[in-house]
C-alpha positions in Angstrom: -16.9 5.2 -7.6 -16.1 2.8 -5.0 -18.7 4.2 -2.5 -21.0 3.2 -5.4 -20.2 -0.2 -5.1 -20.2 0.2 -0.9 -24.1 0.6 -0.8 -26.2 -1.9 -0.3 -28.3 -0.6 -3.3 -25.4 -2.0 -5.3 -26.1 -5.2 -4.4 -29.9 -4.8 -5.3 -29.4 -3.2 -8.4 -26.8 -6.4 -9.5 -29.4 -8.8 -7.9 -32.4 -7.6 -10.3 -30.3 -7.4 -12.9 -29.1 -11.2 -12.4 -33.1 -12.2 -12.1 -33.5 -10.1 -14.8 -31.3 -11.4 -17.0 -32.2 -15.4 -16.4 -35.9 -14.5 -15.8 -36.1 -13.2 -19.7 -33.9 -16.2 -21.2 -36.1 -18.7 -18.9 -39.3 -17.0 -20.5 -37.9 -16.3 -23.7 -37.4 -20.0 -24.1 -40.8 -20.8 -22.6 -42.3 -18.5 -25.0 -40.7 -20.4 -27.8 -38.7 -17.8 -28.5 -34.4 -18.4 -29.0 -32.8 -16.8 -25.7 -30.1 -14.7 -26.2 -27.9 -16.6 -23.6 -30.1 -20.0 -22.6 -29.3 -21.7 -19.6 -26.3 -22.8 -18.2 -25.9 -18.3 -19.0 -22.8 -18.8 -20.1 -22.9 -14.8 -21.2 -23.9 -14.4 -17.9 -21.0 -15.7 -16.0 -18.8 -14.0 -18.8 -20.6 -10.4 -18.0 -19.9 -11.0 -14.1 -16.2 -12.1 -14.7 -15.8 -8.9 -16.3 -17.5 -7.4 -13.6 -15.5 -8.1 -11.0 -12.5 -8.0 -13.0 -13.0 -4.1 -13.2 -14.2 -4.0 -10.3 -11.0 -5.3 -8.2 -8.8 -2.8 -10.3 -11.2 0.0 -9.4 -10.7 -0.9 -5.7 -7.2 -1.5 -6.0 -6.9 1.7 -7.4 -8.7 3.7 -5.4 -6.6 1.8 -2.3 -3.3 2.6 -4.0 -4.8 6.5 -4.4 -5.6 6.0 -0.2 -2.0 5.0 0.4 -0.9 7.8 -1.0 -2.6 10.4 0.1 -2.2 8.9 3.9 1.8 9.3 2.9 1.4 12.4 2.0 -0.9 13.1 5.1 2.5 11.3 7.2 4.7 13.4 6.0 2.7 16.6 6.4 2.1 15.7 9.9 5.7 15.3 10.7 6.7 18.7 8.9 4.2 20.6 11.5 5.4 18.7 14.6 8.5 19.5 13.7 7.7 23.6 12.8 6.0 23.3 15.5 8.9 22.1 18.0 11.2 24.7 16.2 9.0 27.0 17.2 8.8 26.1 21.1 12.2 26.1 21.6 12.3 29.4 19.9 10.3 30.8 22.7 11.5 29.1 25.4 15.0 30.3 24.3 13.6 34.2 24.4 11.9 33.3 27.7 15.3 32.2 29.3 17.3 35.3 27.6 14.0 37.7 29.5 14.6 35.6 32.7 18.1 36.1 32.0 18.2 39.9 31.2 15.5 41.5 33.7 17.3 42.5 36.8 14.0 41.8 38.5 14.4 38.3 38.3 17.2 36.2 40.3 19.2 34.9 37.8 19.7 31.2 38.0 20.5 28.0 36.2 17.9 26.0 34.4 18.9 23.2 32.7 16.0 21.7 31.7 15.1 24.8 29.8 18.5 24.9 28.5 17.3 21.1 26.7 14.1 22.6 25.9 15.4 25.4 23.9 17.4 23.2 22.0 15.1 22.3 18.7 14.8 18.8 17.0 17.7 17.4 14.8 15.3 16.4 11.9 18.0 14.1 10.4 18.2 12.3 13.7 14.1 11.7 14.1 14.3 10.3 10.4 16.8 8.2 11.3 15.0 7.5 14.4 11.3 6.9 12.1 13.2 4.7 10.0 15.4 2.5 12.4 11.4 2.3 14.2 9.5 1.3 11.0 12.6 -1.0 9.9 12.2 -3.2 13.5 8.6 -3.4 13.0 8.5 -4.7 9.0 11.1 -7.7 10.7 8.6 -7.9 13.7 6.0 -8.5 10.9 8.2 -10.3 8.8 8.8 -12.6 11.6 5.2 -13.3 13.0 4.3 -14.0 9.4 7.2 -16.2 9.2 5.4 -17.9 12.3 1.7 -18.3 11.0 3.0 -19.5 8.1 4.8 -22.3 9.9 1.9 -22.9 12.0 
């Protein structure tokens, strides 16, 4: 529904409607006729409060419904890199063993693939997520601290 009120058609379809509207009171009372809402359009600038009243909850629900899914969206992300690091030091720990095991190869020490086969503490990058996000809401904090000073 928001898209809807994105296009610039919207804001045609609202301006002939606002003509509209104070074009047939205007002629209604030239007519001699009693317009529904004569000038200053009182009902008019009731109908448009209304308006825009639904139309700021519509777009602050549609943002809440955004925020969510791009949480969601987060979250999924982070599950795959972390499957997905699981899963690379899975094979780099059967590659080692091979190296390891084939009497073709010269056996030898690698500890850098010895790290690498080692997977991701997940508790220890949530902590680390959190400890990140936690210095950047008082960075935040604190340059909004600053403009409001200034």
């Amino acid at each position: 529904m928001t898209s809807l009120l994105a296009r610039p058609g919207f804001i045609g379809v609202v301006t002939v409607a606002v003509v509209g509207w104070v074009g047939f009171n205007l002629l209604a009372a030239a007519f001699g006729f009693r317009p529904f809402d004569p000038p200053p359009f009182s009902g008019l600038a009731a109908a448009a409060s209304l308006a825009s009243l639904y139309m700021v909850v519509l777009i602050l629900a549609t943002q809440r419904r955004e925020d969510d899914l791009a949480r969601h969206r987060e979250q999924l992300i982070l599950e795959l890199v972390l499957l997905g690091e699981q899963k690379t030091a899975k094979v780099i720990e059967l590659l080692e063993e091979f190296r390891r095991d084939n009497p073709h190869i010269h056996d030898r020490v690698d500890q850098q693939a010895e790290a690498m086969a080692q997977p991701a503490d997940p508790q220890q990058m949530l902590d680390a997520i959190k400890e990140i996000r936690a210095e950047a809401a008082q960075i935040s904090g604190a340059a909004g601290g600053a403009e409001d000073k200034a």
